[in-house]
C-alpha positions in Angstrom: 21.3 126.8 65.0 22.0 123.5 66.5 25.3 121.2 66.2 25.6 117.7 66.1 28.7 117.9 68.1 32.1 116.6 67.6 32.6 113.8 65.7 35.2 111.3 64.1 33.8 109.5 60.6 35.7 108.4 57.7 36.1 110.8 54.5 33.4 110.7 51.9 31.8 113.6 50.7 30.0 114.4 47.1 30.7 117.3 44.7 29.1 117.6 41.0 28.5 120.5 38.8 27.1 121.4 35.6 27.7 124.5 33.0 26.2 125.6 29.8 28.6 127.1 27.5 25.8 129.1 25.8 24.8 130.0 28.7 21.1 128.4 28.4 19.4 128.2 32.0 18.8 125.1 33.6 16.7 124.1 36.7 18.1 123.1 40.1 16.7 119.9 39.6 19.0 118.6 37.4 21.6 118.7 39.9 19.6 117.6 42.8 19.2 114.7 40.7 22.8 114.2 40.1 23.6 114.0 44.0 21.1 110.5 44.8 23.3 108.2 42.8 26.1 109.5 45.4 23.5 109.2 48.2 26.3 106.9 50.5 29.4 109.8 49.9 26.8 111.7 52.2 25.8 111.3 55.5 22.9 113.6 56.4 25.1 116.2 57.8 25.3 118.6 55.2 24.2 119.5 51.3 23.9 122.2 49.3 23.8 123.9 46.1 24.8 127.3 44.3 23.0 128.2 41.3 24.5 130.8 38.7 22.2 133.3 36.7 19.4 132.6 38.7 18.5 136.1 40.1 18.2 138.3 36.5 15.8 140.9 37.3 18.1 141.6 40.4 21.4 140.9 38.4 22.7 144.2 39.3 22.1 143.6 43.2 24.2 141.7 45.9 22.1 139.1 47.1 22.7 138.3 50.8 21.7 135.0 52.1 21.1 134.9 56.0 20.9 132.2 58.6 19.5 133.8 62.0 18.7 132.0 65.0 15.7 134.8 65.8 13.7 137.8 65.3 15.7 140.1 66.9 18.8 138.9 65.4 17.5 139.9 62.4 16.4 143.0 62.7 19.9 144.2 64.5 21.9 142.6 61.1 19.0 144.4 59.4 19.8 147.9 61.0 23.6 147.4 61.0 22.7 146.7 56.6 20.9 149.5 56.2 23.9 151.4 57.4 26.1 150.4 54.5 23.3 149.5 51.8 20.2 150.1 50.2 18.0 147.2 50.8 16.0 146.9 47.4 13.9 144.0 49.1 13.9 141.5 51.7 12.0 138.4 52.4 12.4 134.8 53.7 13.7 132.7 51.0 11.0 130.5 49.7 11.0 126.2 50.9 9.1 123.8 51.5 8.5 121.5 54.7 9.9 118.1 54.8 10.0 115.7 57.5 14.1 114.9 56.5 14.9 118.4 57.4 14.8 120.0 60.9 15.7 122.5 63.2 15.7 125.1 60.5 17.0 128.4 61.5 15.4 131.6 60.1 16.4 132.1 56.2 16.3 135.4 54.5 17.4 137.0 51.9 18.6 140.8 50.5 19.2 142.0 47.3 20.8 145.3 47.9 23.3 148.0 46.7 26.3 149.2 48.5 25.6 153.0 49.5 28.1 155.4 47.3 28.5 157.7 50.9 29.8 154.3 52.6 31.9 154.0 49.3 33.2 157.5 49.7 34.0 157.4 52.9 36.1 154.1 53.2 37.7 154.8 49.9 37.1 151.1 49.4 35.4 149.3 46.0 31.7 147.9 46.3 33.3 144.2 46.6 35.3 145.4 49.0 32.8 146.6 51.0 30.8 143.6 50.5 33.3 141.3 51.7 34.3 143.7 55.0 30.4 143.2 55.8 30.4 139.4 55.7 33.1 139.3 58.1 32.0 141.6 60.4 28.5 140.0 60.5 29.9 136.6 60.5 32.6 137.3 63.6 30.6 139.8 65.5 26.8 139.2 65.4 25.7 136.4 67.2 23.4 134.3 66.1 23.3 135.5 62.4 25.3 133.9 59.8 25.7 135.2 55.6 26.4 132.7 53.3 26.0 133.8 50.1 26.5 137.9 49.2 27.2 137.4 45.1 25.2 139.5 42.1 22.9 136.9 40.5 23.6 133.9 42.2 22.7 132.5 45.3 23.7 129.5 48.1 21.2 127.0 49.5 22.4 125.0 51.9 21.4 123.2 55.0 21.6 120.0 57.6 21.1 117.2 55.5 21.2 114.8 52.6 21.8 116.9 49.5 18.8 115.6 47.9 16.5 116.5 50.3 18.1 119.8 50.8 17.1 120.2 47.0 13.6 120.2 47.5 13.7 121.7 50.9 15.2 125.0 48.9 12.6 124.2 45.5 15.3 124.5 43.6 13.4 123.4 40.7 12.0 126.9 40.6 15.3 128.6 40.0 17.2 128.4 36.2 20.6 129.2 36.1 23.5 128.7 33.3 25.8 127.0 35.9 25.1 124.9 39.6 27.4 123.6 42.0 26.5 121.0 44.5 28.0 119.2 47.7 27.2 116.4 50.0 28.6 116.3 53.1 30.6 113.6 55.5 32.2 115.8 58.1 35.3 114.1 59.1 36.6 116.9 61.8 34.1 119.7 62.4 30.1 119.6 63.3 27.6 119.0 61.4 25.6 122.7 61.2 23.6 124.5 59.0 26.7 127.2 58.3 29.3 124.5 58.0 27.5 123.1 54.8 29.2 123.6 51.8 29.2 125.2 49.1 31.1 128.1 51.1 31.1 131.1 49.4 32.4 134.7 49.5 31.3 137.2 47.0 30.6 135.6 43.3 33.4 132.4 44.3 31.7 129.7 45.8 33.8 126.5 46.5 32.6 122.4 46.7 35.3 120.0 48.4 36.0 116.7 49.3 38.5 115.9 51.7 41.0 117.4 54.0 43.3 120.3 54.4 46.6 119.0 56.3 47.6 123.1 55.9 44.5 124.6 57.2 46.3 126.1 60.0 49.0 127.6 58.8 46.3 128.8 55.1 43.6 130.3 58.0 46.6 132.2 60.0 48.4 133.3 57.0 44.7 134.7 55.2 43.8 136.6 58.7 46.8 138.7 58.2 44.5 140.2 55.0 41.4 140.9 57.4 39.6 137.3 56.5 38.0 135.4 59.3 37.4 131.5 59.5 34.3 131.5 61.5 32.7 128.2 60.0 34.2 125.3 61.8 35.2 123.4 58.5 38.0 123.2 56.8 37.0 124.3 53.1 36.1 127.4 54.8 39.5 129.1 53.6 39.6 127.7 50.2 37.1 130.2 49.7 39.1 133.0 50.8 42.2 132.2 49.1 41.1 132.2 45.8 39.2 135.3 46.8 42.5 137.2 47.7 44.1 135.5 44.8 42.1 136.2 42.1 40.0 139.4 43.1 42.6 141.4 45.6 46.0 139.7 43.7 44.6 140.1 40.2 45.5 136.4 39.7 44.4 134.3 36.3 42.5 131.2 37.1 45.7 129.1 36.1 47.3 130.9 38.5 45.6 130.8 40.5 45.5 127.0 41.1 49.4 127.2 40.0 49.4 128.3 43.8 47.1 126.1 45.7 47.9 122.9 44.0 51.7 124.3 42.8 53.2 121.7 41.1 56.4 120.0 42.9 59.9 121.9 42.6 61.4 118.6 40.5 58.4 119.3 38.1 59.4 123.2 37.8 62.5 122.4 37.4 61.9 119.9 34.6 60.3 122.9 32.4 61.9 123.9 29.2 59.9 127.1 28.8 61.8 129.2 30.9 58.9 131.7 30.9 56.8 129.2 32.6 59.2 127.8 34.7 59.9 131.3 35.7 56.0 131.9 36.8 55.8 129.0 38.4 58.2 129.6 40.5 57.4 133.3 41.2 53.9 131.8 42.3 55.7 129.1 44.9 57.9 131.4 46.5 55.3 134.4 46.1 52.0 132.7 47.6 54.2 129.9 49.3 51.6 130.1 52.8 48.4 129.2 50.5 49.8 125.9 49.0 47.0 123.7 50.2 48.0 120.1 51.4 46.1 117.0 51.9 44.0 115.2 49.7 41.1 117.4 48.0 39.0 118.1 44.8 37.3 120.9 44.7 34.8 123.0 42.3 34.7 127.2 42.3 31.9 128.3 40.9 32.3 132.2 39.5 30.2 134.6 37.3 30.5 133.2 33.9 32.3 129.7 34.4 33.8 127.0 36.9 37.0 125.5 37.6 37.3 122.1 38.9 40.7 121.0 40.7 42.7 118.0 42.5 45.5 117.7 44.8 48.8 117.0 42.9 48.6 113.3 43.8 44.9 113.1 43.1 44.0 112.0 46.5 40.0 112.3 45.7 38.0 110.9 43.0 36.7 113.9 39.9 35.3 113.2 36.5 34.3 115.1 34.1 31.8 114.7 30.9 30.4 116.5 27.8 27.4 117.1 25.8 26.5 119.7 23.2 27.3 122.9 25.0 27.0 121.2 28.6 29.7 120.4 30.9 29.5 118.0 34.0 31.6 117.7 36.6 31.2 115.3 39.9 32.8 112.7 42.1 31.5 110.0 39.9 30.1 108.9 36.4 27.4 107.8 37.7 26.6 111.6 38.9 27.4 112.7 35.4 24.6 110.2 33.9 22.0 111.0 36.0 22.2 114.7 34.3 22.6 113.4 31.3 22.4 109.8 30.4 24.2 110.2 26.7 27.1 112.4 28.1 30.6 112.0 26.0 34.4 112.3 26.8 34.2 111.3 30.1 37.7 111.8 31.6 39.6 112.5 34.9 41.8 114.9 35.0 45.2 115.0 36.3 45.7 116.1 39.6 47.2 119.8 39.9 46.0 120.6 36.4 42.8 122.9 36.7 39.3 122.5 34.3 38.3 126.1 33.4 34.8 126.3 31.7 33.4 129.3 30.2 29.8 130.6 29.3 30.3 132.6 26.4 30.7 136.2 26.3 27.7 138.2 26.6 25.8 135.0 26.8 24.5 135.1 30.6 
């Protein structure tokens, strides 16, 4: 898997999204769509999608996406699996060839259940396990990269202009009830096929434009808890915050961003609710290493909904837009239009105040 070396280029960067409420399935190619009126955020150094739903006659399997650089890498990650899971099947994960995308590595894919012995043994949780097994492959196997290990969703994601990465993957064979999307301008890290966003962990996968000024201390302070940045990009450890947040911490959503965006101390102390102001400040003092600074917006995708949020200054450019039981988000309108053309209550929201959509209940 080649790099493009280190470079220096001014911050651009595209992220969009779309949800149904009802959780009715949509095509990939809705979004792919959405990234071409953004074509200039991007400069051919990274795009790439996660779809939501997409997997439902494997819905109750992890689905591991793999980047490996050969044949023998593969069948040592393969082995080192088949220690911890039942592979149900494996295969390369279908694309098509494209002159605008090169230098492919191999892609694969399992959809496979965590072995109850393993479970058992390390008196651990399945996600647990799952999440110990990315890291181990992603720090210690050479040449082999996951990057995507949810339950009925799935990451595509490659070196190159988000469009084009579209129909590299054919992602207008998949449906799904929600799709993330990101085009990439790398401002401090390579361009590479793992350093494409989304970045994902689990069900969370995470879109972002801009920069972390607090990556440092966010990375050192998340490898106390056994995570490893391995990536070489930034949004890498947004990932894993809101993994440890929400999944280990038992964190809401809200509160989630409460602690990553956390609004300023003269704004907590300008609550009247003292239950809230009381949170709020439990959640600064509490989680005080994962306040991310520097200007960002940023999209999770999660089973059943998204959650779209800026920087408290609002730093980076996020709309969002409506119609019937659709939601859009994306860097721009114009995004929003090409998904749908007669989308309604188009809005920005403020920056430090999460957008939490949900499919309905029982719905995907």
């Amino acid at each position: 898997m080649k790099k493009e070396g280190n470079i220096r280029i001014p911050s651009g960067c595209a992220v969009a999204a779309v949800i149904s409420r009802e959780g009715n399935r949509m095509t990939g190619q809705g979004i792919a769509e959405a990234m071409k009126p953004m074509h200039d955020r991007s400069n051919g150094l990274g795009g790439g999608f996660a779809g939501y739903g997409i997997y439902p006659e494997y819905k109750d399997l992890y689905a591991f996406h793999m980047f490996y650089d050969c044949r023998d890498t593969r069948k040592a990650c393969e082995a080192f699996l088949k220690e911890r899971f039942e592979i149900v099947k494996g295969e390369l994960i279908p694309t098509r060839k494209i002159p605008e995308i090169t230098n492919e590595p191999i892609v694969y894919r399992y959809f496979a259940a965590p072995l109850r012995s393993v479970l058992s043994d390390l008196q651990i949780d399945e996600k647990e396990l799952v999440a110990r097994t990315v890291m181990k492959i992603n720090t210690e196997t050479d040449g082999a990269y996951v990057f995507s290990s949810g339950k009925n969703m799935g990451t595509f994601k490659a070196v190159g202009f988000p469009e084009d990465v579209g129909v590299f993957y054919r992602l207008d064979e998949y449906e799904g009830y929600s799709w993330i999307a990101h085009g990439r301008y790398p401002t401090n890290t390579p361009g590479w096929w793992g350093g494409a966003h989304p970045f994902t962990l689990l069900d969370f996968s995470v879109v972002h434009n801009g920069e972390i000024s607090s990556y440092d201390a966010n990375r050192r302070f998340m490898e106390m808890f056994g995570y490893k940045c391995t990536l070489q990009t930034d949004t890498e450890v947004i990932t894993y915050i809101l993994d440890h947040l929400i999944r280990r911490q038992g964190l809401s959503m809200t509160e989630a961003a409460n602690v990553i965006a956390a609004p300023f101390w003269s704004t907590i102390d300008g609550i009247k609710d003292e239950y809230e102001k009381k949170k709020l400040t439990y959640l600064r003092t509490v989680f005080q290493n994962l306040l991310i600074t520097g200007p960002f917006s940023i999209v999770l995708g999660f089973d059943g909904g998204l959650m779209a949020l800026n920087d408290r200054l609002k730093l980076r450019s996020m709309v969002v837009g409506e119609k019937d039981d659709r939601v859009f988000i994306a860097s721009e309108e114009a995004a929003i239009r090409a998904m749908e053309p007669c989308a309604e209550n188009i809005w920005a929201p403020s920056g430090g105040e999460p957008v939490i959509v949900k499919v309905k209940d029982g719905e995907y």
